[in-house]
C-alpha positions in Angstrom: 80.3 139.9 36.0 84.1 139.1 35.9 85.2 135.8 36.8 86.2 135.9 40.5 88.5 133.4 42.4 86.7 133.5 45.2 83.1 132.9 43.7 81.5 129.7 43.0 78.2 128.2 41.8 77.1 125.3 43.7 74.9 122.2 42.5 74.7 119.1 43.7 77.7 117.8 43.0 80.2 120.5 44.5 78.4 121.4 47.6 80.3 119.6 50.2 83.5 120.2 48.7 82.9 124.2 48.7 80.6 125.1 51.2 80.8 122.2 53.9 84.5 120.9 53.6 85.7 124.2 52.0 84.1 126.4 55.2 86.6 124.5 57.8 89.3 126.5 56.0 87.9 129.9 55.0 84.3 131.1 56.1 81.8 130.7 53.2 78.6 133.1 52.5 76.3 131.4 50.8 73.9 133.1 48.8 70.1 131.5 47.9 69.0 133.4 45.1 66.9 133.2 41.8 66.5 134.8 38.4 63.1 136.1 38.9 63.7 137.9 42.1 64.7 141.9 41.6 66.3 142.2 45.3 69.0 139.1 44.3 70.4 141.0 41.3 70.6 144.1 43.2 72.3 141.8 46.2 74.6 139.8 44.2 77.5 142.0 42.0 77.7 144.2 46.0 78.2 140.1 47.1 80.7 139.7 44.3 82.4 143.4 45.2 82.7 142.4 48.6 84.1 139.1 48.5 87.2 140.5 45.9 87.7 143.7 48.4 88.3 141.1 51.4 90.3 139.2 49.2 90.1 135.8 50.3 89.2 136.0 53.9 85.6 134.6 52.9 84.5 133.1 49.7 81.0 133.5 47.9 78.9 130.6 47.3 76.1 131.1 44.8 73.0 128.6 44.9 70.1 129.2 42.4 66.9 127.8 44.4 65.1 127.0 41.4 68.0 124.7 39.9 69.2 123.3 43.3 65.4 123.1 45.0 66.8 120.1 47.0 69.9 122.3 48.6 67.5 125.1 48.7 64.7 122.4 50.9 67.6 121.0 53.3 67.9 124.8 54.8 64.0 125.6 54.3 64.7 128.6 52.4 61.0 130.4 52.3 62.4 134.1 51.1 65.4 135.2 49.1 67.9 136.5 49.0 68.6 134.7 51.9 72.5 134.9 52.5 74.4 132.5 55.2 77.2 132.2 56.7 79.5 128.7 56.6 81.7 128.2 59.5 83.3 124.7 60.3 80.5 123.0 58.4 77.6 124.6 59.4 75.6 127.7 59.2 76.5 130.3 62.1 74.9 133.6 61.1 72.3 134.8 58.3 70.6 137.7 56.9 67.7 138.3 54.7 67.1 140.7 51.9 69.3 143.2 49.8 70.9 144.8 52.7 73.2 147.8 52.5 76.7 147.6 52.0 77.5 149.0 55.0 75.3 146.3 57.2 76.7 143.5 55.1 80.3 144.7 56.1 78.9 144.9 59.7 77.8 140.5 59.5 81.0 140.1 57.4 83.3 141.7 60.2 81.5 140.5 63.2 82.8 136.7 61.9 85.7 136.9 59.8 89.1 136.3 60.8 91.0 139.5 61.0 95.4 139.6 61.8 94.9 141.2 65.7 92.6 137.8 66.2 96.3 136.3 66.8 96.7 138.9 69.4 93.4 138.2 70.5 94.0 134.4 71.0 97.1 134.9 72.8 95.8 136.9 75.2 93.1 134.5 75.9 95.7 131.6 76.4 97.4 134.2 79.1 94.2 134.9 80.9 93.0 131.2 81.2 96.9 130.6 82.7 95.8 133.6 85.3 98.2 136.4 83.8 95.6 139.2 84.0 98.2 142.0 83.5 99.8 140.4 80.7 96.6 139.5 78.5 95.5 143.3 78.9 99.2 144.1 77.7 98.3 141.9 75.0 95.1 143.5 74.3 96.5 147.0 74.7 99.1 146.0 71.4 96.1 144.5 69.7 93.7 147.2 70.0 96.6 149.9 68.8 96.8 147.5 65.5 92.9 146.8 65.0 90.7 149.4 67.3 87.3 148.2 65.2 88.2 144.5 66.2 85.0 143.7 68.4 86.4 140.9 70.2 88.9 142.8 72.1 87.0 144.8 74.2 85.0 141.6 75.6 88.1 139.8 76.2 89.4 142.9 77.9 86.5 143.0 80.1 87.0 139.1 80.9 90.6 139.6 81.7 89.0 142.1 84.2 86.8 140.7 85.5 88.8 137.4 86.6 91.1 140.2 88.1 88.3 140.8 90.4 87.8 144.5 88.3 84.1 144.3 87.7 83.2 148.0 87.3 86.6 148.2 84.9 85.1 145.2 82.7 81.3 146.6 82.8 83.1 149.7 81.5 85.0 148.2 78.4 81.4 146.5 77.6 79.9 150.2 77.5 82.6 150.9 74.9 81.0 148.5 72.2 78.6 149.9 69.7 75.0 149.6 69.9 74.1 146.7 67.2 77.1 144.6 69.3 75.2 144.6 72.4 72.8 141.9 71.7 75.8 139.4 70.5 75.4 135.9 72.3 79.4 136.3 73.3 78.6 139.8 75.4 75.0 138.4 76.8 76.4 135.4 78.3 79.6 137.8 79.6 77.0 140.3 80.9 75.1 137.7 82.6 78.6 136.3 84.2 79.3 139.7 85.4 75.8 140.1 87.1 76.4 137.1 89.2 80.5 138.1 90.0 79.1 141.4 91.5 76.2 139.6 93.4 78.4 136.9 95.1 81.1 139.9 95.7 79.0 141.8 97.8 77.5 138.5 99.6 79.0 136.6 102.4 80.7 133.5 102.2 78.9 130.2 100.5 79.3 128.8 103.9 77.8 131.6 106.0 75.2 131.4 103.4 74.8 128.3 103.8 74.4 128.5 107.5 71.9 131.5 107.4 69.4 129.0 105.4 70.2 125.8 108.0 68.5 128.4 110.8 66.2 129.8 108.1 65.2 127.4 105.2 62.7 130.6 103.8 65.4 133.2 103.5 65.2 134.1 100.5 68.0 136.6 100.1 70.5 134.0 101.2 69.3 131.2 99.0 69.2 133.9 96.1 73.2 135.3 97.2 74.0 131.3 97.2 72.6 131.1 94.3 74.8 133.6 92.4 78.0 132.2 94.7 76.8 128.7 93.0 76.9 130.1 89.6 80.5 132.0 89.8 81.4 128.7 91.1 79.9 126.7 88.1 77.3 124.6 89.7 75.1 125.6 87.5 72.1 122.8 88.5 72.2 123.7 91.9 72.3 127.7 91.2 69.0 127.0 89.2 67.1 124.7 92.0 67.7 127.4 94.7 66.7 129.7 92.1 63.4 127.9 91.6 62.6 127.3 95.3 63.3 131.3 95.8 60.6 131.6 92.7 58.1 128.7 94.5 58.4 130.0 98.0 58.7 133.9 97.6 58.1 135.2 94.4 57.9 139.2 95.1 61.8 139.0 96.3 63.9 141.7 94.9 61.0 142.7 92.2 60.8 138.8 90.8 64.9 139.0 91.1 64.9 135.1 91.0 63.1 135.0 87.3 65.0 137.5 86.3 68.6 135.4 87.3 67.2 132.4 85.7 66.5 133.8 82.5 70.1 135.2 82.3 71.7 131.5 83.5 69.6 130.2 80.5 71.4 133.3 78.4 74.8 131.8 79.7 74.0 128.3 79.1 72.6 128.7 75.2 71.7 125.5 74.0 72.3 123.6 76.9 69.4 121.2 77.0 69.0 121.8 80.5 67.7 125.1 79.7 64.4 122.9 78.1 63.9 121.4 81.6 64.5 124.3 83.6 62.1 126.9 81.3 59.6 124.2 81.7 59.8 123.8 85.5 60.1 127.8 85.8 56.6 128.1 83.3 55.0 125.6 85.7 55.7 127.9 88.9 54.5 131.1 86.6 51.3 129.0 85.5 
C-alpha cells in the first residue's frame, strides 16, 4: 500500500497526538483491525482509497488490536473491523464490519466538513438573530452549490418553523432520504415540530391554565399546556403535567401523554433528567 499523508499507525505513544489532539483539527476514522481477520484486509486499502479521494478532510488512523490490546480495551472493542469516528476528542459515530463503499461514503458525509457548511453556519447565525427570510436566502445559495449537503434541509425547516411555517418545515424534512430519517439532529427537530403544531392549535397558556383551575382532571388542557410548556422551554414542568395526564387518565388521545414524553426524552438526549423521568414514567406503566 503506498505511503499516504493522511494515514497513520497508532501505538501507544502517538495516540493522543493523532487521534485525540489531532481530531480537534480534522475528523479522524479510526480503524481497529488485525492480521488474522479476512474482513479488515478487505476494509482497509477501500479505508486507504477513501481517505486520499477526500483529500484531507478526514485522516485514517490505523490501530492493530493485537499490538495495541490496551487502546483496543479502553474502547471495548469485541469485533473488528470496527471503525470510529474522532471528533473534538472523542468518538461521535461508528460502524462495524467491511461495509460497502457506498455506505462508508454515506458515515463519511453525514460528519465531515464540506465548503456550503459556511453557508450553512451563516444562516444559522441569521436565524438565531430572527432573520427568517434571510437565512432561507442563505440556504437557497447553499443548496444551489451543495444539493447532497444533509444539513440544509433541517436548518431550512428550522428557519421555518421559527417563521411560524410548520407544514413548510414538515415538508423540507420529507425531502431528506430515508437512512437520514433516524439522525438524532432531525428526531429532536421532529419532536420540536410536534409540540409547535400542538400549542398552535391550543389556546393561550393562560386560558389553559384557567381551564385546569375550574377543572384540575382535564386532561386535554394539562396535555395542550404541556406542549405550550415545551415550545416555551420549561421542559420540567412540560414533563410533570405530562406525568399527571399519564397517572390520572391514561387512555387520553390513544396514550398521547406517553407518547409526548418519549419524544421530550428524544429532544433532551443525554440530559440526565431523562434517567428520572423514564423511571417515574416506568413506575406509572408498572
Amino acid at each position: 500500500m503506498a505511503e499516504s499523508p493522511f494515514i497513520f499507525e497508532i501505538d501507544g505513544h502517538n495516540y493522543e497526538q493523532i487521534v485525540l489532539h489531532g481530531s480537534h483539527q480534522v475528523p479522524v476514522l479510526v480503524d481497529f483491525w488485525a492480521s488474522w481477520c479476512q474482513p479488515c484486509q478487505i476494509l482497509m486499502p477501500l479505508l486507504a482509497k477513501l481517505v486520499d479521494e477526500y483529500g484531507g478532510r478526514f485522516v485514517l488512523a490505523k490501530i492493530n488490536t493485537e499490538e495495541q490490546q490496551a487502546i483496543a480495551a479502553q474502547f471495548g472493542i469485541r469485533s473488528i473491523p470496527t471503525v470510529k469516528l474522532f471528533k473534538n476528542g472523542a468518538p461521535v459515530d461508528e460502524f462495524m464490519g467491511a461495509l460497502p463503499e457506498a455506505q462508508i461514503r454515506a458515515f463519511l458525509d453525514r460528519h465531515l466538513p464540506r465548503e456550503s457548511d459556511t453557508l450553512v453556519n451563516q444562516a444559522e447565525q441569521l436565524l438565531l438573530s430572527g432573520d427568517y427570510r434571510g437565512a432561507i436566502a442563505t440556504l437557497d445559495e447553499a443548496r444551489v452549490a451543495d444539493p447532497d449537503n444533509p444539513r440544509i434541509a433541517l436548518v431550512i425547516a428550522q428557519a421555518h418553523a421559527a417563521n411560524g411555517n410548520l407544514d413548510a418545515a414538515e415538508l423540507e424534512l420529507e425531502r431528506l432520504p430515508p437512512d437520514q430519517q433516524a439522525e438524532p439532529d432531525l428526531k429532536r427537530f421532529r419532536a420540536r415540530l410536534t409540540f409547535d403544531r400542538i400549542a398552535a392549535e391550543s389556546d393561550s397558556p393562560e386560558v389553559l391554565d384557567q381551564r385546569l383551575r375550574t377543572n384540575p382532571n382535564d386532561s386535554d388542557a394539562r396535555y395542550r399546556l404541556a406542549a405550550c410548556q415545551v415550545v416555551g422551554n420549561d421542559i420540567g414542568d412540560a414533563l410533570d403535567n405530562l406525568l399527571l395526564v399519564m397517572q390520572r387518565d391514561r387512555k387520553y388521545g390513544d396514550d398521547a401523554a406517553r407518547l409526548a414524553l418519549l419524544q421530550i426524552f428524544d429532544m433532551l438526549g443525554d440530559d440526565p433528567a431523562v434517567t428520572r423521568y423514564r423511571a417515574r414514567m416506568f413506575n406509572l406503566l408498572h
